[in-house]
N, C-alpha and C positions, 0 to 999 in steps of 0.2 A: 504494500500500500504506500502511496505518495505521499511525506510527509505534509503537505498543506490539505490534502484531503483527510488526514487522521485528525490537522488541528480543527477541522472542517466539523468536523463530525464530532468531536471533544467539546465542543460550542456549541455544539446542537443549533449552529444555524438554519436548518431547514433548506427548501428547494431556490428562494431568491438569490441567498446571497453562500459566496466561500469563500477562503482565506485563496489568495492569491499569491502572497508573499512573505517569508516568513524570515526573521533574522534573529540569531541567536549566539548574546557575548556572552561568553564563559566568564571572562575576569570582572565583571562588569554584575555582572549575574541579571544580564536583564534578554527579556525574549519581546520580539515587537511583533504582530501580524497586522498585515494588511486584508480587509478585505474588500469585498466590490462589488456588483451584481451584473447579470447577463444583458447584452444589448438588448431591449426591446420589452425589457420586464417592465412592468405597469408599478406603481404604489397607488396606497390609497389617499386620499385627500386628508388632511387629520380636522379637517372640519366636519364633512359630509360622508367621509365612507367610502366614498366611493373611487373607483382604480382610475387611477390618471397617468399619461403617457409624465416621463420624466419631461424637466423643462430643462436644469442644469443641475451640476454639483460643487459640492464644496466639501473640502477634508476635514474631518475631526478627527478629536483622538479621544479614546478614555480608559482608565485604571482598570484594569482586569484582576482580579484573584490570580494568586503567583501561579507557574507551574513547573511543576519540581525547584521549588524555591528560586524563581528566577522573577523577578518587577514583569507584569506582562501589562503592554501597550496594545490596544486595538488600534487601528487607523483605518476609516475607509472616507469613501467618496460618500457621501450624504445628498440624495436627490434630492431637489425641490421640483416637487407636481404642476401641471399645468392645468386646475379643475377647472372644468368651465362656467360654471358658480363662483366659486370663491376665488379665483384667478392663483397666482402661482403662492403654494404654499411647501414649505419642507414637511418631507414625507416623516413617519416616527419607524424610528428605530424600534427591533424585537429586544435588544440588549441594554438599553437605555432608555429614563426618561429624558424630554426634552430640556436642552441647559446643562444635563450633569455632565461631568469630567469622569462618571467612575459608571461603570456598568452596574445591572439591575443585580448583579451575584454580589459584586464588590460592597454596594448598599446595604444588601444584607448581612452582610459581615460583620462591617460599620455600625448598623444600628444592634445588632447580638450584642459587641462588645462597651457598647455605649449603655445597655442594660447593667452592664456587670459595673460599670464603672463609675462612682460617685461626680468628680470632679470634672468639669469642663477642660482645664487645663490637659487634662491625661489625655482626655477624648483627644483633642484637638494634635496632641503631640503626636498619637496612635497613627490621624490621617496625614499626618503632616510626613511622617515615615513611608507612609503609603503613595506618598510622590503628588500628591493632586496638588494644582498649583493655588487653590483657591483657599489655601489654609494660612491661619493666620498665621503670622512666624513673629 
């Protein structure tokens, strides 16, 4: 099996979208995937539901859950739809709410450990360790 197809299927991304490209520092201890979806795939509108031809894209990134203890980065191309009701809207991601910097796995993590944990300060130091850049410092 192809390694981007195993990380494919590790993410449980489904039939839109796969890892395309995958990079991984040893010394660094970090692993990055790229993903992306097939020409000609539809999204839904995130206002109406309904499937709209892509209009353009634009790259994001977000904090993934480690694997075999390495920082894991998603990046892919993020569609915005062309409804024709609501004119051009960014499609929603299966792995993300819209706005985060961390996947919907990573979140949960984050708020588990934020149960266990009194102080704001720890919390904050916890995601700060977790690479997301929107932590206070």
């Amino acid at each position: 099996m192809e390694t981007n197809q195993l990380f494919s299927m590790a993410l449980g991304l489904g039939n839109a979208w796969k890892v395309v490209k995958s990079e991984m520092n040893i010394e660094r201890r970090e692993l990055k995937l790229w993903l992306d979806f097939e020409r000609g795939v539809q999204f839904v509108c995130s206002e109406c539901g309904e499937f709209c031809p892509v209009h353009d894209t634009v790259e994001k990134k977000w904090r993934h859950l480690d694997f075999w203890q390495h920082q894991t980065e998603l990046i892919a191309r993020v569609p915005r739809v062309c409804c024709e009701e609501h004119g051009v809207r960014q499609a929603k991601m299966p792995w993300a709410r819209p706005g985060s910097g961390f996947t919907l796995m990573m979140e949960a993590i984050i708020l588990r450990k934020k149960a266990t944990v009194s102080k704001p300060a720890v919390i904050n130091e916890r995601i700060k360790c977790a690479g997301h850049p929107k932590a206070r410092r």
